[in-house]
C-alpha positions, 0 to 999 in steps of 0.5 A: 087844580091847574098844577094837579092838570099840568102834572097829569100831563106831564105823567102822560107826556113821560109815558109816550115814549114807552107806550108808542114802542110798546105798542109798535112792538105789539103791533109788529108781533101780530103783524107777523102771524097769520091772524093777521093777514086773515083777520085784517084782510079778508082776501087772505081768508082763504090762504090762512085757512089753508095754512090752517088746514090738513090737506095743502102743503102751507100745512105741512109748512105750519106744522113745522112752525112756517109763517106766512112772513117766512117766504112772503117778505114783502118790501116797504114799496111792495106793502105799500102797493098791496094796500093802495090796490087793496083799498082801491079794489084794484086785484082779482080773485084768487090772488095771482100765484107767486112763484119762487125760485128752486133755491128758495126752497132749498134754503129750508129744506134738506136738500140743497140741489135739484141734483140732490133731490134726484138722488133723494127720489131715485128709488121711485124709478125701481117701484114705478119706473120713474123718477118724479124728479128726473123727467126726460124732457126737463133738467132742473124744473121749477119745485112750483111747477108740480109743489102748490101751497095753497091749492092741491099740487099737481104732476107738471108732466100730466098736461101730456102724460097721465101719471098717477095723482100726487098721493095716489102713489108716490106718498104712499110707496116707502122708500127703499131699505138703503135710500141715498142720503 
């Protein structure tokens, strides 16, 4: 009985180095979906099904295959803190909007300068008198000040002015016969 028990544990002693990095593994791969995020935290509910959804642009990130771990890369510290505060009931709702630098988007999207990006939409200015990316009092701004993930997107320059909703023209107009690459 005693050598039958001895060699059970020794069985189980000799599988933990391949359980635990299985496991871990697993671990990780879930960790890195979106699932995860909304299924373990429920403050994140509302960011997933906005991934999930059809109307937002974290959609149209998903529909080409965009993860939440695509451009939400905490660090080890960064992780550790949202877990204290989260446990701690230390956050408001909603979550505070992070906002991200041009380049960071430029790093995935076919444009690779906000000059490009001029030039991509030049031919707005022939059917509405204007270039969405080349307002007059502004050189480069920030893609976030008009481009939202996961709330609707607004027109920055519609704090003054009153140009037409995102949608309402600009998706709606095709570009011109020769755009610019």
């Amino acid at each position: 009985m005693m050598k039958k028990r001895r060699n059970i544990l020794l069985l189980g002693l000799a599988f933990i180095p391949v359980i635990i990095p299985l496991a871990g593994w697993g671990m990780w791969e879930y960790y890195e979906t979106p699932q995860f995020g909304g299924n373990t935290c429920h403050i994140m509910q509302p960011y997933v099904e906005s991934w999930q959804g059809e109307d937002l642009s974290a959609a149209a990130h998903a529909a080409v295959g965009v993860t939440c771990l695509d451009c939400h890369l905490p660090t080890r510290e960064e992780q550790v803190e949202q877990i204290k505060m989260y446990i701690n009931g230390d956050y408001d709702l909603p979550l505070e909007t992070r906002t991200y630098d041009n380049n960071w988007c430029f790093r995935c999207h076919e444009h690779g300068s906000y000059d490009e990006i001029r030039e991509l939409t030049a031919h707005y200015k022939e059917t509405l008198n204007r270039n969405p990316h080349q307002p007059p009092h502004f050189t480069d701004m920030a893609c976030h000040a008009c481009h939202k993930m996961h709330q609707p997107g607004e027109i920055y320059c519609n704090q003054c002015h009153n140009f037409p909703a995102p949608g309402s023209a600009w998706k709606d107009l095709p570009p011109p016969d020769n755009p610019t690459p």
